[in-house]
N, C-alpha and C positions, 0 to 999 in steps of 0.2 A: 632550542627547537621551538619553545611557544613563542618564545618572540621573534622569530623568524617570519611563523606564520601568521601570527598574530599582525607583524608588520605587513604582509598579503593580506589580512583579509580588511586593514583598513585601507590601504591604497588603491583596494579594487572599490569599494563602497568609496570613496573620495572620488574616484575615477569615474564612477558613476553619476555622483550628485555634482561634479562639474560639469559633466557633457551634457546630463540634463539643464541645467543651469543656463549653458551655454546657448541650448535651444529656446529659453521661455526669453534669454537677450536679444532674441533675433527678435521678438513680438508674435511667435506664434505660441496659442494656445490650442490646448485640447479641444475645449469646447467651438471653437472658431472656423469658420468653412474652410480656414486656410492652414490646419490643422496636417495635411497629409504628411508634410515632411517630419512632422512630430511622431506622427502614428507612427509610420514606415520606419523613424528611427529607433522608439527604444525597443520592438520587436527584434531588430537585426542586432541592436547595443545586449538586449537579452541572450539571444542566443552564440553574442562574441564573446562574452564572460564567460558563458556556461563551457563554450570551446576552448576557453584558456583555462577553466580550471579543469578543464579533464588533461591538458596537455602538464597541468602541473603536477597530478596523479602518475603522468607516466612516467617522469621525472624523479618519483619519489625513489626507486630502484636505482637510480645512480649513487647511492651511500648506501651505507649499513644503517644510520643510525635513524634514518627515515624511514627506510625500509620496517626496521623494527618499531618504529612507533608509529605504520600507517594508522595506526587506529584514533591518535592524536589526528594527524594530516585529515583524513576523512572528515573527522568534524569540524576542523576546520572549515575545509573546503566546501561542506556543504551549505555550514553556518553560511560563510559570506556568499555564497548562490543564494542560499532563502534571501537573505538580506537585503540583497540588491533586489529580489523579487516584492520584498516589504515596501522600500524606495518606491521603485514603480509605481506599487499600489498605492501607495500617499501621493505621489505626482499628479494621480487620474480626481484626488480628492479637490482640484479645483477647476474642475470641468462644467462647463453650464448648463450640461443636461442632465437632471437628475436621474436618470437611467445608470448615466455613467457615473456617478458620484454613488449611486447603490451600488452599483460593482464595486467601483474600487474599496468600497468599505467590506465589502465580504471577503473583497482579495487580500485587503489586509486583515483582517482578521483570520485567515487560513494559515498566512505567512507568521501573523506570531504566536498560534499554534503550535506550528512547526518548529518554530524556532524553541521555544521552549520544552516541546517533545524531545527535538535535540539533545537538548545539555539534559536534562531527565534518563534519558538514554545512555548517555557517557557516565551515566555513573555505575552503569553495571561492568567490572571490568574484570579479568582474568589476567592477571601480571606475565608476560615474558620472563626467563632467566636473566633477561639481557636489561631489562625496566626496571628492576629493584631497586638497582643504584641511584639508580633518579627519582626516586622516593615513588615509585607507582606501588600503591595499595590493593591487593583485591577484595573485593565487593561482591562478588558473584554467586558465594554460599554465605551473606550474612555477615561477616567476621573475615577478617585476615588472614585468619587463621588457621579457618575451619575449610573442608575437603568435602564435605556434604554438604545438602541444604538445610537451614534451620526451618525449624517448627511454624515459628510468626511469619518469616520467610513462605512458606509454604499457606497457612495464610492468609498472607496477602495477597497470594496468588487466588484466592478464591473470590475477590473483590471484580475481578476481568469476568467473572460471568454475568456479571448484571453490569457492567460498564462498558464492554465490546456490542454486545446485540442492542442495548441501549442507544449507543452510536450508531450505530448502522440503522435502527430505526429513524433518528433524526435524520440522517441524509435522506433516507426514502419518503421521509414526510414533507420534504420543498417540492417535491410533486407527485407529491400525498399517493404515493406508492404502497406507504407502510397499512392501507386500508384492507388492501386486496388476502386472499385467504391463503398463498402460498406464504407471504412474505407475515402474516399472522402467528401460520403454524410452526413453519421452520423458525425463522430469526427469535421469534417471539418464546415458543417454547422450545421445538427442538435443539435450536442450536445453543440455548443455557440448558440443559440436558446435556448434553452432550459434552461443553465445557464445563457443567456439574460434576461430572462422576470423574473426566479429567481430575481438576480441583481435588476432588476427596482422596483419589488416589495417590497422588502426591503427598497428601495430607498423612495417609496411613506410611507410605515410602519414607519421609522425613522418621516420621514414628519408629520405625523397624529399625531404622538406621541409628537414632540415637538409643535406641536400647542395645542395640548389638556393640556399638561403643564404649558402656556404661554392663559392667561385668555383676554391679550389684541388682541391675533394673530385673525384672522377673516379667519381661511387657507379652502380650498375646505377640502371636503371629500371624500376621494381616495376608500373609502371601496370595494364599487362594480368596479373598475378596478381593486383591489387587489386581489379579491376575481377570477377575470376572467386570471388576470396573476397566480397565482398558479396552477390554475385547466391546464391552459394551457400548461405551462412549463412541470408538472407530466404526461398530457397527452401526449407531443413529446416526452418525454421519453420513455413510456411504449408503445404507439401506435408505436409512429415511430421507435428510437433506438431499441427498443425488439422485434417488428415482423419484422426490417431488419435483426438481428441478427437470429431470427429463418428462416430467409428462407435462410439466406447465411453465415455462422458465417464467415467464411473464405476470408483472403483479399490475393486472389492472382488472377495474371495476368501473359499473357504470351504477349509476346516481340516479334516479328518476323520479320526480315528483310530479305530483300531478294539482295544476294550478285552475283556476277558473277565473277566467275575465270574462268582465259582463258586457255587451257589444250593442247600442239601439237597432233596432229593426226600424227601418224606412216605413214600413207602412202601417204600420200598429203603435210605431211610437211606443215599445216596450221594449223591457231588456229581457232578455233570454242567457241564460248563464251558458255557457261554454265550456267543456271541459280542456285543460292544453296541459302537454307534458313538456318538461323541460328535461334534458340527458346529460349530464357532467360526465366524462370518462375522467375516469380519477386513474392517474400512472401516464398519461399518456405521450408528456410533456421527456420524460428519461425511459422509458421504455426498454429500452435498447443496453442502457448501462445497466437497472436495474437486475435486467435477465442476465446479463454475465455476473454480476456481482453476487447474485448466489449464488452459481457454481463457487466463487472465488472463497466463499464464507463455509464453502464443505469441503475443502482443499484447508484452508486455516483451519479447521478443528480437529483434523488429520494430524497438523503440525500442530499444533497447540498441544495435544495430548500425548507428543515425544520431547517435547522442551521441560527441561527442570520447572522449577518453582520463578526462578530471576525471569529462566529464561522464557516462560510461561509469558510473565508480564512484560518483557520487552519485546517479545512480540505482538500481543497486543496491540503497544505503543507504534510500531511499525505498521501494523493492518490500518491503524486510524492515521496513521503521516499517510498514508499511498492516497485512503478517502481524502484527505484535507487536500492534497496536493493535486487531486484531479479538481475541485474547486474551484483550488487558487488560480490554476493556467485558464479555466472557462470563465472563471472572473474577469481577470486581466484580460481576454479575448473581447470582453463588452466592452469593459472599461475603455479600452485601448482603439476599438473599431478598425482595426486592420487588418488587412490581407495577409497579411506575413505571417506566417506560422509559428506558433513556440513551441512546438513537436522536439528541437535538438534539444533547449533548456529542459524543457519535461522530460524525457527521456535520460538525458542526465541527470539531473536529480534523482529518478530512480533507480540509476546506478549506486549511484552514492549511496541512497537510504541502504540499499541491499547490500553495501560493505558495512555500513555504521548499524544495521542489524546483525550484520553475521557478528562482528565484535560485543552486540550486547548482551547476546545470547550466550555468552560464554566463552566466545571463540576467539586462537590465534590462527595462523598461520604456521605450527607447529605438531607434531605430531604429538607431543604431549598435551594438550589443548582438547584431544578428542574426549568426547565423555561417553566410556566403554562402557557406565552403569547402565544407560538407554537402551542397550542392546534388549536386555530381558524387560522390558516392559510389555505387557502382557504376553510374558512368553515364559512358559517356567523351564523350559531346558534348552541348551544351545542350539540353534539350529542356523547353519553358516549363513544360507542367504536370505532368511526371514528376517535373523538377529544383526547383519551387514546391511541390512534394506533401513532397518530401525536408525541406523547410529547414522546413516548419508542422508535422512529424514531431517535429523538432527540435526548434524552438522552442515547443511545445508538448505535447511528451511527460509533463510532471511531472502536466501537468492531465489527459490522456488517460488514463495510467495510476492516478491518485488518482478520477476519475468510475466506472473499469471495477472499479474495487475497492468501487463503493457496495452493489452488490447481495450483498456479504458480508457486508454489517450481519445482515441476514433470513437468508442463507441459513448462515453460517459454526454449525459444530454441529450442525446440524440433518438427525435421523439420517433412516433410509430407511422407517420404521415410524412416523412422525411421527403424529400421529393428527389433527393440524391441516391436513395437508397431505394428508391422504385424505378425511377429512369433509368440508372446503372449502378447496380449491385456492386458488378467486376470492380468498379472504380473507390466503392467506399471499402471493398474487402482490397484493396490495395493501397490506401490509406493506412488501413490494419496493419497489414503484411511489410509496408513501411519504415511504422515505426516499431514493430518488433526488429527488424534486420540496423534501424538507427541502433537499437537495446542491443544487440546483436553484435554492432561494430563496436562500440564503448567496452562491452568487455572481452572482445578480442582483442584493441587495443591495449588494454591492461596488461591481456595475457599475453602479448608478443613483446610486451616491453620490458615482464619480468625474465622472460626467458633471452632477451636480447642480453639483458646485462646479468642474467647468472651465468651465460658462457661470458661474458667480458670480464667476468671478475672469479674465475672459473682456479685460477691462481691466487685467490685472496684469504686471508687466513679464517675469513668467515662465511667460507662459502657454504660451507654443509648445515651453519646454524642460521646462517640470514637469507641466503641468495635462493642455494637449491630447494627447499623448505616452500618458500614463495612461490616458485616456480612450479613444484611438484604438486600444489594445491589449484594451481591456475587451472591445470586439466580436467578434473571434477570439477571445478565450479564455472568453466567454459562448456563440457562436453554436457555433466550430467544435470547438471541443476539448470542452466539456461537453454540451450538447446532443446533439452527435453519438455523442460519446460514451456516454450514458447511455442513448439509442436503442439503440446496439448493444448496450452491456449489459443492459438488459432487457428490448426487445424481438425479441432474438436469442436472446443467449444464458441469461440467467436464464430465460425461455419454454420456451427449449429442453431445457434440464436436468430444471427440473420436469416437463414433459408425458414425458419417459423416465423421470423415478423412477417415475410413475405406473405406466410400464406394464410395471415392472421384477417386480413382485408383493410377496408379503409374505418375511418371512426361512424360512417354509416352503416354499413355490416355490423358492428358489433352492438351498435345502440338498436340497432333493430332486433339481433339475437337475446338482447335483452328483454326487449319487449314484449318478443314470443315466448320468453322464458316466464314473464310472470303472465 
């Protein structure tokens, strides 16, 4: 099987670096006015890869024994998309306008990011029945062998609270976003708070667990502090992060100094000082992404605080591939200067990340895979549909959080002076509504392709442990996790963002409100 795919994903990266090859033999360069057929092609050559490897995804159901090791195929398949995305970006590195050679250098740098988030990721795994034989190890609780999470395990996990909002500030600081006082308070404090007492919670859970294990240990019982750190952490979230995000989604600020130039007077032959203000709006330039990406960051700390310890930190790792990955596609968009859209490649890709997250997180495609201990997290007695809410949080966080990231294709960069988004609204919220239905077809394609071939194999001796397993998980992670998801993303929240850019005014309004404000 690796060398199957292994052998795909260099024939496609070969496939690549000849046809581009083929285009710089003809004498056209990037940089050169005669450049279009270059532009126009590796846009289209992007998004024919990205079409072939989702049709190799759907492919993967015709065997058992891919079937069961999608989790292998996935990163694969992603690896060699990043990859050919890396290419690109080194392509654009001999362009003669240094604009485009700063792109493509941020675009590579996104891509081997990703690339190495990847294999970082693949290492959190959960073994099949059917994987053992093939020497697959689990990884998932620390040890091979172990069925809880360890201690150091636990953590490590406390390291993603000053490494996640850390990240997200850097993104908002390229237009110096991270100034403003929502994105201060929340990212800055609240939302390490919040993945704080996450963090320690775990911390005491790991604790309880190994004492209850160990017959001679005598340890306290952390329950009811456990029980008051969850309730806590989900409340700064929702209380604090979400109703700061609804009264101000927007991190901008205005800058105002006050200069004096001296100016001669015509008729006295003297200079008279002058006072002049100068106005910087700081945020002005992302506006748009900035204001949905903290919704997206109180929706993560939701799911962050139902993931174990692994799975604590591979999500993380996933939150920062989605940042990187809106980047990389706005990079390549400079670098490349074309019309042609990479809306399919993007949007696949964050298919994929959203399988190769559900996998890091702990998860198979199996009903033994589900982790029924997340049920009582902050909940001390069963309660069916609070403690069922908890475990589909859970086991379907990678896709929740990789759907709420769709509406960042359209909106990520996109300042507050848009002239697209004043002229016609309709038209960029259809942009939006787009590329979530492209998100939309990708994994219904999956899910008609599992269930094409568990009826076709419906008489196979491995239908009830490979085929219907597969298929039976396709419904929740079509209906409830993307669907749902993708409703709330933009018929909430992208709706809501934009109808307040609107009515926020232009960058003179607000530098005036400023000025009446001191």
């Amino acid at each position: 099987l690796d060398l199957a795919v292994a052998g795909f994903t260099i024939g496609a990266v070969g496939a690549f670096c000849v046809l581009t090859l083929a285009y710089r033999q003809t004498g056209v360069g990037i940089g050169d006015s005669s450049s279009a057929g270059f532009t126009f092609g590796v846009p289209v050559l992007l998004n024919a890869i990205a079409v072939f490897v989702t049709l190799v995804h759907l492919s993967v159901f015709t065997s058992n024994s891919y079937t069961f090791n999608e989790d292998s195929v996935v990163l694969y398949l992603l690896q060699t998309l990043t990859l050919v995305l890396f290419g690109a970006a080194l392509n654009t590195l001999a362009a003669k306008s240094e604009t485009q050679k700063a792109a493509g250098q941020r675009a590579a740098v996104c891509a081997f990011l990703i690339l190495v988030l990847n294999r970082i990721a693949s290492y959190s795994t959960v073994c099949r029945e059917e994987q053992i034989p093939g020497g697959c190890k689990p990884t998932f609780y620390g040890s091979p062998s172990a069925s809880i999470s360890s201690v150091w395990l636990a953590v490590a996990n406390l390291a993603m609270v000053w490494i996640v909002p850390s990240v997200v500030l850097r993104f908002l600081q390229r237009s110096r976003s991270d100034t403003a006082s929502v994105a201060r308070l929340w990212i800055g404090i609240g939302m390490r708070v919040s993945m704080g007492m996450a963090a320690v919670y775990w911390i005491l859970d790991s604790i309880d667990a190994q004492s209850a294990l160990d017959s001679n240990a005598s340890g306290s019982d952390w329950s009811e502090l456990r029980v008051l750190l969850a309730r806590t952490a989900v409340g700064i979230a929702l209380g604090g992060g979400f109703a700061a995000w609804l009264a101000n989604p927007f991190c901008l600020d205005v800058a105002i100094s006050d200069l004096s130039e001296t100016q001669p007077t015509t008729k006295h032959k003297k200079q008279s000082a002058q006072p002049k203000r100068t106005a910087i709006i700081l945020g002005f330039g992302n506006a748009y992404g900035v204001a949905y990406l903290l919704f997206v960051t109180v929706v993560f700390c939701v799911l962050y605080m139902v993931q174990q310890p692994m799975g604590g930190i591979m999500l993380s790792a996933l939150f920062v591939e989605i940042l990187l990955a809106m980047e990389l596609f706005d990079a390549l968009h400079d670098a490349l200067q074309s019309n042609v859209s990479l809306v399919p490649a993007q949007v696949i890709m964050l298919g994929l990340l959203s399988y190769l997250g559900y996998f890091a997180t702990g998860h198979q495609f199996t009903l033994v895979s589900l982790q029924w201990s997340t049920a009582f997290v902050g909940v001390r007695e069963m309660q069916l549909v609070l403690c069922g809410a908890i475990v589909g949080l859970n086991t379907l966080g990678a896709f929740v959080l990789c759907a709420l990231g769709v509406p960042l294709i359209a909106l990520w960069n996109q300042s507050l002076g848009s002239q697209l988004l004043r002229i016609a609204p309709g038209n960029f919220l259809a942009r939006t509504t787009g590329a979530a239905a492209a998100y939309l077809a990708y994994h219904a394609s999956v899910s008609t392709s599992s269930a094409i071939f568990a009826a076709f194999f419906r008489r196979h001796l491995m239908v009830w442990k490979v085929f219907a397993p597969r298929f039976m998980f396709s419904a929740p992670v079509l209906l409830s996790s993307v669907i749902l998801a993708l409703c709330l993303a933009i018929g909430f929240a992208a709706v809501r963002v934009l109808r307040m850019g609107l009515g926020v005014g232009s960058a003179q309004s607000l530098v005036a409100e400023r000025i009446l404000s001191k």
